[in-house]
Structure formats: C-alpha cells, structure tokens
N, C-alpha and C positions, 0 to 999 in steps of 0.2 A: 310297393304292393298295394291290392283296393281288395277289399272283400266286400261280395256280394250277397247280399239274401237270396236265395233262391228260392220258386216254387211255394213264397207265403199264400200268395192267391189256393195254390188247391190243398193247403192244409194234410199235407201227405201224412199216414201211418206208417206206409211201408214203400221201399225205392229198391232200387235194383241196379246196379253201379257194374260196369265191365271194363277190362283192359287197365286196372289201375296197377302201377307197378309193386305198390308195399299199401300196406293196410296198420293201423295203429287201435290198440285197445288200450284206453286211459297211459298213451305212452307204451305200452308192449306191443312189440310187433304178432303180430297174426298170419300165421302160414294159411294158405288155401285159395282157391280157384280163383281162376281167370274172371267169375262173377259173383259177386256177394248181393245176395239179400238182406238190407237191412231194416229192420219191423220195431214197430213201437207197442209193446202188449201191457197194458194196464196191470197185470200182477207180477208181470217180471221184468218190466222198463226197456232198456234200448237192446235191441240184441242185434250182434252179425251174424249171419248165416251164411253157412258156406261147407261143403265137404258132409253133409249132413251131421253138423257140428253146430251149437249155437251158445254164442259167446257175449253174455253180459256184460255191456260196458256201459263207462258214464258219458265218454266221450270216442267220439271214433272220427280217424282221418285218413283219408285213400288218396293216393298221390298220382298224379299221371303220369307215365311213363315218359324218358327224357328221348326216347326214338317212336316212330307210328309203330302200332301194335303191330304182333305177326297174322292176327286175322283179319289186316286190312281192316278195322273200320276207323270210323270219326275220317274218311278220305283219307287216309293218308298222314295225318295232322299225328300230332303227338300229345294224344289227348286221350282220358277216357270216357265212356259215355254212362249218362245218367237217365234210366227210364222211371218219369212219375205217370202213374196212369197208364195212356194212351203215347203219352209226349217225350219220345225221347230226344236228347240234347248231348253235342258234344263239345266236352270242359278241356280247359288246360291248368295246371297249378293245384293245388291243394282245395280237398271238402272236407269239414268239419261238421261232424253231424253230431247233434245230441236232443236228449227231447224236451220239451217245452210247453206244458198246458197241454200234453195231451199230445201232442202231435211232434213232426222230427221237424227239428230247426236244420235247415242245411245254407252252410257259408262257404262258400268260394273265394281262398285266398290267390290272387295271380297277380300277374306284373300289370303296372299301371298301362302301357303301350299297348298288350293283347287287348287288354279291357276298352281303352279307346278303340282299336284297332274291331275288335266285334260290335261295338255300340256302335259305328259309324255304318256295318253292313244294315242294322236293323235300322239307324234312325236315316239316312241318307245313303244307299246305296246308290242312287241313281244321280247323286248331283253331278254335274261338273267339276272336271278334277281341282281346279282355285276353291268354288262354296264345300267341297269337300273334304282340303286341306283346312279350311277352315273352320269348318265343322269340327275338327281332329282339335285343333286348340280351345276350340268353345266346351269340347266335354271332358279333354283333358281340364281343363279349370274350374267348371264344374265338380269335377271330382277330389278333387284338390280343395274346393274353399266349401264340403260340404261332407267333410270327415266325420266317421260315426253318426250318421243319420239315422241309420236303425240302430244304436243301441253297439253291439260286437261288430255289426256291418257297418260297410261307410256307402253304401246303397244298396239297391233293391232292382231286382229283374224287369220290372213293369214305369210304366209310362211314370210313374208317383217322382219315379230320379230320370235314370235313361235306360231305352227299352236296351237289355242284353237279353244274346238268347246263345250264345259260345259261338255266335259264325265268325267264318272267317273269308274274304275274297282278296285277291292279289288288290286290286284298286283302294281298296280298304286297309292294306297293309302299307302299302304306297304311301299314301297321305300321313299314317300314323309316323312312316320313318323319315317323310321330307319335315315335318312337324316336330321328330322326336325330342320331349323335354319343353315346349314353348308352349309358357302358360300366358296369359292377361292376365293383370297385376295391376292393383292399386293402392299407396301407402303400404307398403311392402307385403302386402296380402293379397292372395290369387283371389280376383272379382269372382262372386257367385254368377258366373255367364248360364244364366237361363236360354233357354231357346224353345222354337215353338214353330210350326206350320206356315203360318201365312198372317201379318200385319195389317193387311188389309188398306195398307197407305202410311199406317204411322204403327210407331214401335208404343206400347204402354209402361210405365213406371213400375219398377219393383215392389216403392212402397204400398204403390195405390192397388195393387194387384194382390203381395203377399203379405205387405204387413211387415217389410226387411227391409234393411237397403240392400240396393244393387242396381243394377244399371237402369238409366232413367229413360224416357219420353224421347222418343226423336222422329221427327219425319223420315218417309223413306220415300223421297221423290227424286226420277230424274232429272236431269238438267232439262229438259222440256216442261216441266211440272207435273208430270204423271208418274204416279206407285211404279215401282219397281214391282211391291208385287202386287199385281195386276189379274190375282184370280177372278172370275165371278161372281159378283153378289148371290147370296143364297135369300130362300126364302125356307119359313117353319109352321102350317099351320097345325091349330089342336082346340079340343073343343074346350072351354072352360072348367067344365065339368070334371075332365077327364084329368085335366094339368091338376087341377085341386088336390082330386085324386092321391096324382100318384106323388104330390110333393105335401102327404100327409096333412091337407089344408081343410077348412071348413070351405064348400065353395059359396062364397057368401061374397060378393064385387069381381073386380079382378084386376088385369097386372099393367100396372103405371109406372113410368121413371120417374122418378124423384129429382135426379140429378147427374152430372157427368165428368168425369175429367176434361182437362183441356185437349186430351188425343181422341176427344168423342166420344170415349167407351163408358157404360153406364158404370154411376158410382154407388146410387142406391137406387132400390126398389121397391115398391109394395105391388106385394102380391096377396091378396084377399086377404088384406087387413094387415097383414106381417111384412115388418119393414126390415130388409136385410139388405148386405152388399151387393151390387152386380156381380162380382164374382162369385159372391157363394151364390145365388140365384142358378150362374150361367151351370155352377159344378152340381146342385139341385137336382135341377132339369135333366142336362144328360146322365148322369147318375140313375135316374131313374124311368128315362124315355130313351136311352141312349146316345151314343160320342154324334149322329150322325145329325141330330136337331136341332139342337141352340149351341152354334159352331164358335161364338164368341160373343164378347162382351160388348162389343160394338155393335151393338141393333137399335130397331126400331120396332116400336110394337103399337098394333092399332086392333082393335075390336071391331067384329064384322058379324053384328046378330049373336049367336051365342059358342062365335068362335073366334079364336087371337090369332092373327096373322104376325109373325116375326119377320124380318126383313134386317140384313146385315152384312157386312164385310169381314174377311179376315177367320181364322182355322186359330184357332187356340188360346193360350191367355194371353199372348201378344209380346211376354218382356224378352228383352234383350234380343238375340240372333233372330231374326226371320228367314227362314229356308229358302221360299219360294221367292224371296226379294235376292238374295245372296245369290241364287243360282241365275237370276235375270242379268245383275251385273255380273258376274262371270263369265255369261256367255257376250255379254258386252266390251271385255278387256281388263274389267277388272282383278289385280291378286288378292290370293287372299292376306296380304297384310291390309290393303284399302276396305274389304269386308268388312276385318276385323274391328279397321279405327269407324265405319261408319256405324257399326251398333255398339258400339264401345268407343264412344269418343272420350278420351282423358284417360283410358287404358292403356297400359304398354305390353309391347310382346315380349319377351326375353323369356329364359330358363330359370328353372327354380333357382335361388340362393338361399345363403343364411340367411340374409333378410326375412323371408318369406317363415312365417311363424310354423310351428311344426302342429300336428295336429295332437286336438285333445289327448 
C-alpha cells in the first residue's frame, strides 16, 4: 500500500466525498448517504455531514466501493470521488481525513500498482510504450525508497514527489502490469530514482542537486554523439530590477556563476551580493516568476544594459530518468530494461525481497 497526501496545496476546510461504500467515525461505522460533507469548524472540530446529521469525529475513513457505483460516476472505475473547491477527482482505496492546524489533512491509502498506474497517466501519458514501461519501474522505486516523506504519507499529490491526480488510462495500466513488482535496487535497497523532463545532453548527480545520494551524472549521448534529448535551447529574459524584486533581494549588482559541475550545470551563484546554490537559485526564480523561466540548472547568463538574458538547455533538475531522452531511445529500439541500465547504470531490476529493507 502507499498513502498519499492529498489536496495540501489548497489547504481545504470543507470536502465533499461520493459513492464511498462505508464511512468510519473514530472506528464506528456511520450509516448515511450516498455523499458526505465533511467540514472543519473551529468550535466543534472535524465533522461528517450527511442525512442532515452532523457527526463529531477525530478521525474519519470512507472507503471505495469494491464494483463502479450505481450512478456511473468516477467512469465506470470503482472508485469514489472527491470534490475540493472547484476540483473534483476520482480515488480508489481508502481516505483518512482528520484535521490539522486548522485545516482537514486527507490521506489516501491504495495499492502500490493503482498508484504507479495513475502517476504514469499524469507524469507520462504520452511516452512510448518501452519509456513508459519504464517510467512504471522508476516511480514504482521511487515510491519504495522514499517511505513517509510527509510524515503519515509516504507522498504528496503535486510535482514536490510524483504528480497523482487518481487517473487512470488502459496504457497506463498496461505498463504498471507488464512492470508489476520490478523495482531498481541497489545494496539491497530500492534506488531513490528521480526523474525529470529533459537533461538537456547529460543527466546531473543527486548529490550535487539534493544534497543525498542517488543516482549519479551520466551523459545521455547517442552513438553518433548527439543528446538523445534533443529539445531546444530556451532563452529567459528579465529586468534586474524586477528579478531583485521578486527573489526578496536588494537590487544592488546582479547574477554571476560562481561555479559548475562537471555535467555543466551551475553549482553556485551570486546573485546581488547573495551567494547561494544553483539549484536553490533555479527553485528561487521559478518559484516566484514561474515553472516556465529558468527551466534548469544548466544556463548561461549574460547582462545586456539593465536586463539578464538567460540561455540554457534541458526542463528540470536533471537527476536520474530523463523523459524526453528515454522516449528518443524507445522510438529507436530500445527496452525498457536498456533505459533502465542507462540512467541507472550499477542498478538492477528484479522484484521486492527480503533483502530490500522495509520501511520506517
């Protein structure tokens, strides 16, 4: 099983849950409708609502139904659905909800295969069925060597782990069950396989990136000598003033490398006077200009009057799987086992065993 944090981004009070087959109140079950409301009110703490009934609890659990609802929804799936806001979403497995600073903590306990199996529609829908299958083992191990990250959760819905959003597509279920159980392993522990966008020619180190080990630096060339992935250089301009701005800076000089790794990508920076990581820089920036501007760690930066011109290769922090390189050799012949070993070279593929340490 993997529980997921759901829905921390919008800090929900109140959620609206349907089609769930049993409902729990601190362990007692709770008779009542096909939809619960359930609200977080500052004098009277977590409540169900349902039946024009409203039921105190500490902890509350709604279970999905083991066939598709009778009112068709969630397609067909045997799943119930979860409305935050605007956003509604449909789950499979178990929600635990309780509240937390104010707000409802909601955890999604489900089998480790659906959870690959939705993460693949959101992060790789569109690969190639080899980079796809191999996708499937990079987040299955992921998942696996990055137990309890949040805390009760062993990830989180958004980009921070791997984007889940409860989809599901036949091709995505495909890959999870040719894959099912095959993790990468090393020293009898599931490799934290990172993954990421686009390398831009070479893959970046773990440590140099998070500060952990995991998988290291490797070029991603074909046997011609060119990137597998072979996006287009981007460029990022912005005025001094403004970067200052919005990265809480005095604008007083502006932004120099320091220094680099051997995969190219910046290691330090100063930026008006403040010397920091390339990567915390690159996380800075978009952070607060947006994902769409300083696309990675790999640039080059020049001054032009009293604006910075950025120039770079490669979509995200670079370690381990590269998408857009994996889906090139795919469409070239390669499996995904050859994927596997060439961003994970000294990883094996095999299924969990005892070996494999259990988690915290």
């Amino acid at each position: 099983m993997v529980r997921v944090l759901l829905h921390e981004r919008e800090r929900p009070v109140e959620v609206t849950v349907g089609s769930a087959v049993s409902a729990t109140c601190d362990g007692r079950p709770l008779l009542g409708p096909a939809a619960w409301t359930v609200r977080w009110e500052a004098n009277r703490g977590l409540l169900a609502i349902g039946d024009g009934r409203d039921t105190a609890c500490r902890r509350l659990e709604l279970s999905a139904p083991a066939q598709p609802a009778a009112d068709g929804s969630c397609r067909g799936r045997a799943a119930f659905w979860l409305r935050v806001g605007t956003l509604e979403r449909c789950h499979e497995g178990t929600l635990g909800v309780r509240a937390q600073g104010g707000v409802l903590r909601l955890v999604l306990a489900l089998p480790l295969e659906r959870y690959v199996a939705s993460v693949l529609v959101s992060e790789a829908a569109d690969a190639p069925p080899e980079a796809l299958a191999a996708q499937a083992v990079v987040t299955r191990s992921w998942a696996l060597a990055h137990r309890r990250r949040h805390g009760d959760a062993d990830a989180c819905d958004l980009t921070h782990c791997q984007l889940y959003r409860g989809e599901q597509a036949p091709r995505a279920d495909a890959a999870a069950a040719r894959t099912a159980g095959q993790v990468l392993h090393g020293g009898g522990r599931p490799v934290p396989a990172f993954f990421h966008a686009a390398c831009g020619g070479h893959t970046a180190g773990a440590r140099a990136v998070f500060g952990e080990s995991g998988p290291e630096a490797v070029p991603d060339l074909s046997p011609d000598g060119r990137p597998w992935c072979a996006e287009p250089a981007w460029t990022f301009e912005v005025d001094l003033r403004a970067l200052a701005t919005a990265l809480a800076l005095r604008p007083a000089g502006s932004v120099r490398v320091l220094g680099r790794t051997g995969d190219g990508r910046v290691r330090q920076v100063e930026a008006f006077g403040r010397v920091m990581s390339g990567p915390r820089f690159v996380a800075a920036v978009t952070r607060a200009l947006g994902y769409g501007t300083l696309r990675s760690a790999r640039f080059q930066v020049r001054q032009e009057g009293e604006r910075l011109r950025f120039s770079g290769e490669g979509r995200g922090h670079g370690v381990g799987f590269c998408q857009v390189g994996a889906a090139a050799r795919a469409r070239a012949g390669q499996g995904y086992e050859a994927l596997l070993r060439a961003y994970f070279p000294g990883a094996e593929v095999s299924a969990p065993t005892r070996a494999i340490s259990p988690p915290p």
